[in-house]
Every structure is written in structure tokens, then in C-alpha cells.
PDB file as gemmi writes it, atoms N, CA and C in Angstrom:
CRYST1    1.000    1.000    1.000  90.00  90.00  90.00 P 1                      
ATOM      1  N   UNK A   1     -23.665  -4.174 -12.412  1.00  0.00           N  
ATOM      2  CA  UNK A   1     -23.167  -3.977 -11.070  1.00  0.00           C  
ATOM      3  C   UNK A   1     -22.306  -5.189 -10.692  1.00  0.00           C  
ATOM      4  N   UNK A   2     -21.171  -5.153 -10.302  1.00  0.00           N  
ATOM      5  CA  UNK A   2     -20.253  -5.802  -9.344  1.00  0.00           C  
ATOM      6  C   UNK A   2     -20.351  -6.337  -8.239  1.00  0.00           C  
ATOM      7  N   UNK A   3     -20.183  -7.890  -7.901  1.00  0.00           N  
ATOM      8  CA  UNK A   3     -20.162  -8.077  -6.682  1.00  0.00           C  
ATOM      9  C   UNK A   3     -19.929  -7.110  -5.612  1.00  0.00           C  
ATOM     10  N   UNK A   4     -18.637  -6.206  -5.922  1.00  0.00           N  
ATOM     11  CA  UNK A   4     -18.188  -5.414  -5.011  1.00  0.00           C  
ATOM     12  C   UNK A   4     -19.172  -4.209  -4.651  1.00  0.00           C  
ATOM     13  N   UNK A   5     -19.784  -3.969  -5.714  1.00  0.00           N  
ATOM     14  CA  UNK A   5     -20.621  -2.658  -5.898  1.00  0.00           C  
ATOM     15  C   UNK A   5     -21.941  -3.324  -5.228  1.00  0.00           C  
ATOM     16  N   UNK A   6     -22.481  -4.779  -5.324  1.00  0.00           N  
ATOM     17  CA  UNK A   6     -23.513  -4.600  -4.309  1.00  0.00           C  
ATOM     18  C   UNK A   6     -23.601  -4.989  -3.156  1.00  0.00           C  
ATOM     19  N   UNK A   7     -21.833  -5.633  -2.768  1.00  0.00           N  
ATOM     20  CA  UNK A   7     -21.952  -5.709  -1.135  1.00  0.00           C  
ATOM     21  C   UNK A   7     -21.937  -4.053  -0.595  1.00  0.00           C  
ATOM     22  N   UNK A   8     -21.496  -3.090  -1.154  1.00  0.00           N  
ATOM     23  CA  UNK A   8     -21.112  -1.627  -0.819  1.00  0.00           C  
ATOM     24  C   UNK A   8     -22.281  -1.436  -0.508  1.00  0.00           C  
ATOM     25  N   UNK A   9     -23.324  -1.342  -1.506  1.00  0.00           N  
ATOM     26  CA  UNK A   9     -24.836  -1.301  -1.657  1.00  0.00           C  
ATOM     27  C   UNK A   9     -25.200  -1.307  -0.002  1.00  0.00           C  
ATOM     28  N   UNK A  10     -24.876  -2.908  -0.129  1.00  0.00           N  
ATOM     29  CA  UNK A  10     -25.619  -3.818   1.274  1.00  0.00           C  
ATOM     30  C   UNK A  10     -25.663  -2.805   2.223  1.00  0.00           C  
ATOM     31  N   UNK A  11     -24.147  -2.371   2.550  1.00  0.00           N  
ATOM     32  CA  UNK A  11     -23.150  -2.194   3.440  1.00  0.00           C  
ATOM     33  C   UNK A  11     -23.599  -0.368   3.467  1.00  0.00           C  
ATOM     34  N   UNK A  12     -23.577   0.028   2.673  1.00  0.00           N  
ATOM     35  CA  UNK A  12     -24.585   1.699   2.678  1.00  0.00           C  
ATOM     36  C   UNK A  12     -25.660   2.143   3.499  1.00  0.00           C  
ATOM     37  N   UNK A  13     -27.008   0.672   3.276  1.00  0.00           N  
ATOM     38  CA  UNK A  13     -28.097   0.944   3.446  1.00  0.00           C  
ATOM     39  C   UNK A  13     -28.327   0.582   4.722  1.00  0.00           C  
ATOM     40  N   UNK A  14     -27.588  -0.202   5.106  1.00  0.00           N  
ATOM     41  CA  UNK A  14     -27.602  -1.382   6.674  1.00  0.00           C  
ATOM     42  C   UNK A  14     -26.925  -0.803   7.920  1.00  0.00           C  
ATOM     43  N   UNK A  15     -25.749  -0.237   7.501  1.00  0.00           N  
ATOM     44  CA  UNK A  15     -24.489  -0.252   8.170  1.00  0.00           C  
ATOM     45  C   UNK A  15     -24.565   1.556   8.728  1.00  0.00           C  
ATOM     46  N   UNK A  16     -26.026   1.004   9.742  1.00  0.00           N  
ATOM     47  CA  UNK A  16     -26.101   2.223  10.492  1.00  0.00           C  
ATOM     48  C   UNK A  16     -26.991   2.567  11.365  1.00  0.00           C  
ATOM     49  N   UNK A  17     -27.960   3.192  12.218  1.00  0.00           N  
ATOM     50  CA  UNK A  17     -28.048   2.883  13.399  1.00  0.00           C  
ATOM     51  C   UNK A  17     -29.599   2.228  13.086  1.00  0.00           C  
ATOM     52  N   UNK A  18     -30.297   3.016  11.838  1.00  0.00           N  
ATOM     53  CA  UNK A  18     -31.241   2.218  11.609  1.00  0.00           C  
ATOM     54  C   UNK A  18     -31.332   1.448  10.810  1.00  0.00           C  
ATOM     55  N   UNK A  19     -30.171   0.677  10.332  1.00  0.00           N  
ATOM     56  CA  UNK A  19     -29.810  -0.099   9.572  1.00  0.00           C  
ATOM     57  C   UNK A  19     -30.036  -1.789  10.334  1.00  0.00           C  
ATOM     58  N   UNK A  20     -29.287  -1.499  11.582  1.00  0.00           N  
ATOM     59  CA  UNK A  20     -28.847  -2.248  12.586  1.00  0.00           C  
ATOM     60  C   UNK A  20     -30.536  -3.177  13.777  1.00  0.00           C  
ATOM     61  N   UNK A  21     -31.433  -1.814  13.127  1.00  0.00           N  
ATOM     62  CA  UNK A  21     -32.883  -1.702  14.331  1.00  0.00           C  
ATOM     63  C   UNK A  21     -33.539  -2.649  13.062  1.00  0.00           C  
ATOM     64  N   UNK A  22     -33.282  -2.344  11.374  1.00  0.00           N  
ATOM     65  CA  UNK A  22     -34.184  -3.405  10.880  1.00  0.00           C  
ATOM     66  C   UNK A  22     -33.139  -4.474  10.852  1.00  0.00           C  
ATOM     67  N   UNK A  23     -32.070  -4.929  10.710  1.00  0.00           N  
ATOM     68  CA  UNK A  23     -31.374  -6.129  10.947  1.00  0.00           C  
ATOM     69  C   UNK A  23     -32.050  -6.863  11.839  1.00  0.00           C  
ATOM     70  N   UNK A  24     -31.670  -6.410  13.397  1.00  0.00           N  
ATOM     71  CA  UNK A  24     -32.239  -7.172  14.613  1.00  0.00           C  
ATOM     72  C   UNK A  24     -33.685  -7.645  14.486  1.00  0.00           C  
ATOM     73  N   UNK A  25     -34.723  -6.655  14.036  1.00  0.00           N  
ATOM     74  CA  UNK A  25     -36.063  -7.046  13.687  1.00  0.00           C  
ATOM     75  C   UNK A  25     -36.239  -8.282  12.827  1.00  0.00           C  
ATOM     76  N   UNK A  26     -35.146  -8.293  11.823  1.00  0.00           N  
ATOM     77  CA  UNK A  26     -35.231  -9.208  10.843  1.00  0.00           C  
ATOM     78  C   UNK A  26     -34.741 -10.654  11.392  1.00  0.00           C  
ATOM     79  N   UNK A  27     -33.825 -10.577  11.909  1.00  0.00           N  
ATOM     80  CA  UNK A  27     -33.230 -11.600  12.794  1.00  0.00           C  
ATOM     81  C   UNK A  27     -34.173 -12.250  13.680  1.00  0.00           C  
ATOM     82  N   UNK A  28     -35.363 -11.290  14.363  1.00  0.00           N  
ATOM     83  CA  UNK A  28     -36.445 -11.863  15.401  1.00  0.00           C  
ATOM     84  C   UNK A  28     -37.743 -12.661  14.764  1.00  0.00           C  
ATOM     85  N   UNK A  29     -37.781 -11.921  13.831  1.00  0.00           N  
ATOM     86  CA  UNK A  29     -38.852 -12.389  13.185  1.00  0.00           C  
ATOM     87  C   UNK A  29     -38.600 -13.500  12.062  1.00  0.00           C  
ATOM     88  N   UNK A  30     -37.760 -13.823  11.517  1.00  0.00           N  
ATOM     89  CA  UNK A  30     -37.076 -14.919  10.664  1.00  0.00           C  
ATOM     90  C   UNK A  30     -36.164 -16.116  11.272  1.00  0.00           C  
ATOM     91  N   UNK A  31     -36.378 -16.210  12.778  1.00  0.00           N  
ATOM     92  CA  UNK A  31     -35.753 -17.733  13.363  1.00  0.00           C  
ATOM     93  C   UNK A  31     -34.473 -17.589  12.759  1.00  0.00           C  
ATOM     94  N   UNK A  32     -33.742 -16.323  12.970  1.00  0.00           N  
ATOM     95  CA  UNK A  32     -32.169 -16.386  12.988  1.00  0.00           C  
ATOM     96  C   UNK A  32     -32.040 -16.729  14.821  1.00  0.00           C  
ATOM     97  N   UNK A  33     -32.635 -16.231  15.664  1.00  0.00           N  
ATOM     98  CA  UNK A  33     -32.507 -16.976  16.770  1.00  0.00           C  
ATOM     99  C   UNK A  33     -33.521 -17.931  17.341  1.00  0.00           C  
ATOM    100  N   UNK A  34     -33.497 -18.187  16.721  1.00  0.00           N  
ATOM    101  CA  UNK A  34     -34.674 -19.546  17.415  1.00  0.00           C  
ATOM    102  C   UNK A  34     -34.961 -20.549  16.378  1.00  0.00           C  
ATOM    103  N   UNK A  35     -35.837 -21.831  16.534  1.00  0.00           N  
ATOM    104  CA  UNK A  35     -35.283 -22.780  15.951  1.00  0.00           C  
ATOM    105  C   UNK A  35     -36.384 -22.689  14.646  1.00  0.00           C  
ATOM    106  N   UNK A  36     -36.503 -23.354  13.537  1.00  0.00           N  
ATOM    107  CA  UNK A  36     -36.788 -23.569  12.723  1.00  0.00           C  
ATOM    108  C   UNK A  36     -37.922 -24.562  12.274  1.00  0.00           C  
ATOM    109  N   UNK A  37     -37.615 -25.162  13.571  1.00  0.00           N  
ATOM    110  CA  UNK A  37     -37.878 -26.929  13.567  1.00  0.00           C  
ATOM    111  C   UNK A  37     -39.657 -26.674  13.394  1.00  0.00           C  
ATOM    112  N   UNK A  38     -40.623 -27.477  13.200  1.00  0.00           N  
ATOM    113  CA  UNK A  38     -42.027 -27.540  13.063  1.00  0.00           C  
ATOM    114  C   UNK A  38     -42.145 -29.016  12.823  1.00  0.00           C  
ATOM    115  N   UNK A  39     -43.586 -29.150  13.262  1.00  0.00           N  
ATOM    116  CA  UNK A  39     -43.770 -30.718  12.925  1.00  0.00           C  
ATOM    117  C   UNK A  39     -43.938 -31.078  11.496  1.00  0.00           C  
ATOM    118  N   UNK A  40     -44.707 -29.881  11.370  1.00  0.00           N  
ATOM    119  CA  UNK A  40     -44.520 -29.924   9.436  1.00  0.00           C  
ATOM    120  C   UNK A  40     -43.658 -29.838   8.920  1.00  0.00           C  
ATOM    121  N   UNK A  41     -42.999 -30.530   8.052  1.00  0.00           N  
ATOM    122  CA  UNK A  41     -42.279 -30.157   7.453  1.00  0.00           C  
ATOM    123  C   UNK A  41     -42.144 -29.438   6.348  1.00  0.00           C  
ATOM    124  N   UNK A  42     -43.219 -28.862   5.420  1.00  0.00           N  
ATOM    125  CA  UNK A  42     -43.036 -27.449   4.783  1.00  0.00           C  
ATOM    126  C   UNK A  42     -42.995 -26.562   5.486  1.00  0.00           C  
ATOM    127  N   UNK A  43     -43.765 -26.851   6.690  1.00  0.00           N  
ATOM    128  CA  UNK A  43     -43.000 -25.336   7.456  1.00  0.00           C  
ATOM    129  C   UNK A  43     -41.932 -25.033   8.295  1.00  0.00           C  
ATOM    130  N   UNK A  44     -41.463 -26.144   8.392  1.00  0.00           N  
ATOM    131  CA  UNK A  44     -39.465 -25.814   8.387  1.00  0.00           C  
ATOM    132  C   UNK A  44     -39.009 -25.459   7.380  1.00  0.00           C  
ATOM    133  N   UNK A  45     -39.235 -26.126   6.451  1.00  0.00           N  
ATOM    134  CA  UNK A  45     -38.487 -25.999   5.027  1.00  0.00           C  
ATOM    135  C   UNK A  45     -38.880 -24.380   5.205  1.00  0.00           C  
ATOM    136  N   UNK A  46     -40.463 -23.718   5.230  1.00  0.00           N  
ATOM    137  CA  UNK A  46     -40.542 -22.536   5.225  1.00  0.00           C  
ATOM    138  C   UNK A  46     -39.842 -21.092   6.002  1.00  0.00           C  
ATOM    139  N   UNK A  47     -39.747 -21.833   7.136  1.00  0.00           N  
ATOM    140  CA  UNK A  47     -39.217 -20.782   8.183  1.00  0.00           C  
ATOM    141  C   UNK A  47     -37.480 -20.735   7.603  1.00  0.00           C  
ATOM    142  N   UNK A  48     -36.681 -21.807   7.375  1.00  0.00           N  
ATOM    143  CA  UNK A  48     -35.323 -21.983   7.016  1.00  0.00           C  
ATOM    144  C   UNK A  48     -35.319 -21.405   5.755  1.00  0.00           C  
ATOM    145  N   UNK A  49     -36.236 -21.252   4.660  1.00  0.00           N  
ATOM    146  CA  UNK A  49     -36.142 -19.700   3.778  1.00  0.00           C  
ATOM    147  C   UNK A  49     -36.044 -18.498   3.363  1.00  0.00           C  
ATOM    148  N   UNK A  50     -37.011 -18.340   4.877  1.00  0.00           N  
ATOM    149  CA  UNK A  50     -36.420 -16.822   5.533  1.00  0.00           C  
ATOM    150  C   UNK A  50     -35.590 -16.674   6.223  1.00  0.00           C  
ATOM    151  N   UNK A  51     -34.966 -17.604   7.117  1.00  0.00           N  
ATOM    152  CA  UNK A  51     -33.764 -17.746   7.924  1.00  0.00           C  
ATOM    153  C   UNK A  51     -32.316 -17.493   6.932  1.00  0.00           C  
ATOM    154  N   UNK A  52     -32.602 -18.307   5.821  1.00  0.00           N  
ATOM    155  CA  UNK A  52     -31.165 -18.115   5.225  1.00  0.00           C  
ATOM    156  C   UNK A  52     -31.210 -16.463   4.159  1.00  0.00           C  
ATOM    157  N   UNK A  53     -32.418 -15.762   4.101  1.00  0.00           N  
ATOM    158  CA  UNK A  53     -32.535 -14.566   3.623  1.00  0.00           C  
ATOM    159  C   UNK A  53     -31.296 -13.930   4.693  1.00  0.00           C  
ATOM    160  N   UNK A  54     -32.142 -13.522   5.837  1.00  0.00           N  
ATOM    161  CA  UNK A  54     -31.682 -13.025   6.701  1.00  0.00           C  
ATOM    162  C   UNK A  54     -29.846 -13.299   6.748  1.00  0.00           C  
ATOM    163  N   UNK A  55     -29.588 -14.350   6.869  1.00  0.00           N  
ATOM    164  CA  UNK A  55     -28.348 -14.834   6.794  1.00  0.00           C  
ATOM    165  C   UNK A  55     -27.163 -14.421   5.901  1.00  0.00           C  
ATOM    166  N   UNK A  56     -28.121 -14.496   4.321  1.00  0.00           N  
ATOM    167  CA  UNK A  56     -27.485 -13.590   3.628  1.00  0.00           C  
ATOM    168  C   UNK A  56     -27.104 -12.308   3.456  1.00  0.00           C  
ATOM    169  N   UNK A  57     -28.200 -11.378   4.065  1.00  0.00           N  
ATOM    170  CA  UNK A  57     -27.566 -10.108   3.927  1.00  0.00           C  
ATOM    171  C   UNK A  57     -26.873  -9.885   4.961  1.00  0.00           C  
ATOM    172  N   UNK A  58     -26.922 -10.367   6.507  1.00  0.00           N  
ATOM    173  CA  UNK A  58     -25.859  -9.880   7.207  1.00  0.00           C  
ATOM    174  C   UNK A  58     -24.229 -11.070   6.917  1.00  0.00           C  
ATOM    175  N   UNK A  59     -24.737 -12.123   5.921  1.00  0.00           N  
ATOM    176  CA  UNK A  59     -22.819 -11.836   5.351  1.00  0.00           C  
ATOM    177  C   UNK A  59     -22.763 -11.337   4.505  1.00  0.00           C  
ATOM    178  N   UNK A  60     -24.001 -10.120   3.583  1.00  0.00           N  
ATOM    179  CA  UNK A  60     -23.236  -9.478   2.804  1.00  0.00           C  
ATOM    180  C   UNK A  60     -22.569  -8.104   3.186  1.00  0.00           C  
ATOM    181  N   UNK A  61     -22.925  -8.031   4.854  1.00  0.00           N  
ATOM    182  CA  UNK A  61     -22.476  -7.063   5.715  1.00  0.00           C  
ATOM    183  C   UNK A  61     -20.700  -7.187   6.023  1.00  0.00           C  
ATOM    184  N   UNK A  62     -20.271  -8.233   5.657  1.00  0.00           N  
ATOM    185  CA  UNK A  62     -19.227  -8.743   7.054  1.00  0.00           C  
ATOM    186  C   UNK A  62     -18.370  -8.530   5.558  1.00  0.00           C  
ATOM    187  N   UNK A  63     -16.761  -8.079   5.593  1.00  0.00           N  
ATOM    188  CA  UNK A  63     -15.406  -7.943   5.409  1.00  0.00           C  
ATOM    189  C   UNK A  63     -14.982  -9.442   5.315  1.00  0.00           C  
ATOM    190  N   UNK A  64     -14.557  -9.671   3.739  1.00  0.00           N  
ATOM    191  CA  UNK A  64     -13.855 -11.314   3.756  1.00  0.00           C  
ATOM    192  C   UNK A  64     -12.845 -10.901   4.733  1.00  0.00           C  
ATOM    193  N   UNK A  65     -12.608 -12.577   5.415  1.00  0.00           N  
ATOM    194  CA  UNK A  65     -11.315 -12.299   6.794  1.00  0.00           C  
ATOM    195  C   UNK A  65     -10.084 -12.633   5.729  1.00  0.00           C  
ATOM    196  N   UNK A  66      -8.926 -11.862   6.557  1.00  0.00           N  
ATOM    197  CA  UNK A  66      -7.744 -11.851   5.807  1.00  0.00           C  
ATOM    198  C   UNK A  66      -7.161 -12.810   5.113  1.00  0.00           C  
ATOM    199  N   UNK A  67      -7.306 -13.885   5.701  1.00  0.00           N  
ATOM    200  CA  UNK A  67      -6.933 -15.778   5.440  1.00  0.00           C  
ATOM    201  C   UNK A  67      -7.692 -15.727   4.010  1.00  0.00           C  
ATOM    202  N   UNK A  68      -8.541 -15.471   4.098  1.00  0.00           N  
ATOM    203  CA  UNK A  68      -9.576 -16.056   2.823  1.00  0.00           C  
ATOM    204  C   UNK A  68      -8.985 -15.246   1.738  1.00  0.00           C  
ATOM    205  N   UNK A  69      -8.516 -13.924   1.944  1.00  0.00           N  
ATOM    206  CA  UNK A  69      -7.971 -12.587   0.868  1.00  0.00           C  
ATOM    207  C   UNK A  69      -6.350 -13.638   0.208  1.00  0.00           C  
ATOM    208  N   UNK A  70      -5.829 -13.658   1.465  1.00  0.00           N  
ATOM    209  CA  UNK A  70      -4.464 -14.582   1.306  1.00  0.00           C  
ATOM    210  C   UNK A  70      -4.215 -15.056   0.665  1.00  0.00           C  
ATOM    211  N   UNK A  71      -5.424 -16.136   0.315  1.00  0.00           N  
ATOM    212  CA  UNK A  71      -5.585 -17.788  -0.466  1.00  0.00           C  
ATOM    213  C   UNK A  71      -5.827 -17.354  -1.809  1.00  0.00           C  
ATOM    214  N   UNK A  72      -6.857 -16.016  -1.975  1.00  0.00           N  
ATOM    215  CA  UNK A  72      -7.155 -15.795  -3.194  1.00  0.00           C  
ATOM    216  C   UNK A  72      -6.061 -15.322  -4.128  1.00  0.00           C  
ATOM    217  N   UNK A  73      -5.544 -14.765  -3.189  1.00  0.00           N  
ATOM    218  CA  UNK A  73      -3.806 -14.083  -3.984  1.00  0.00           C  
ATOM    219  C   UNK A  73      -2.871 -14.888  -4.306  1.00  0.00           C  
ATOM    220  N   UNK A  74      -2.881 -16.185  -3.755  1.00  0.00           N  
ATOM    221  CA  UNK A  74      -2.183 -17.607  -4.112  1.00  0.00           C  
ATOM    222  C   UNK A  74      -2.207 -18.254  -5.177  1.00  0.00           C  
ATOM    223  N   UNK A  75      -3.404 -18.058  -5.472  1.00  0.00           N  
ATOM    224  CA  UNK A  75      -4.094 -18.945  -6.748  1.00  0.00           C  
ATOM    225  C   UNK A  75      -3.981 -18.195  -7.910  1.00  0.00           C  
TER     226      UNK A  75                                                      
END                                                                             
């Protein structure tokens, strides 16, 4: 499988109304909005593991922006 073939993937399974209801869930429950911080510090380190999960699949949601397509065609 292809990069391209598993952002499509992503972008299939997500990119829809209940796609969107487990996103937000995921976002609430993984300190995509809220902070990370703990006095412990494995459990920052912990919470910022699932934070950057989360992170990842909604940019494997998002369209490279045009600028970035541009540059690649340059090179």
C-alpha cells in the first residue's frame, strides 16, 4: 500500500458524519484540547502519546496545501 492509498484509507473511514463524532471523541479524550502537563512526568510523556496519535490521523485527514505541492514540483 501507498502513502497515497492509506491517506485515502484515512480519508474513507473518517471523512463522514460518524467519522467526524469519533474524531471529536478522540480529540476529548486524548488532550488534543487540553493540556498535557502532569506533575509526573511519565504521565505527560503519557498523555502527549496519545495526543500526537490523535494528531496524526487528523493530518492524515487534511489535503497537502498548494505551496507545499509547488516546492515538490521544483525539486
Amino acid at each position: 500500500m501507498t502513502p497515497d492509498d492509506l491517506k485515502a484509507a484515512y480519508k474513507h473511514i473518517l471523512q463522514s458524519e460518524d467519522g467526524d463524532v469519533v474524531l471529536e471523541d478522540l480529540e476529548l479524550r486524548f488532550h488534543v484540547r487540553t493540556p498535557v502537563f502532569s506533575n509526573d512526568p511519565y504521565e505527560t510523556a503519557f498523555r502527549d502519546g496519545q495526543r500526537s496519535v490523535v494528531l496524526f490521523i487528523a493530518n492524515m485527514l487534511k489535503d497537502k496545501p498548494q505551496q507545499v505541492e509547488e516546492m515538490e514540483l521544483d525539486v
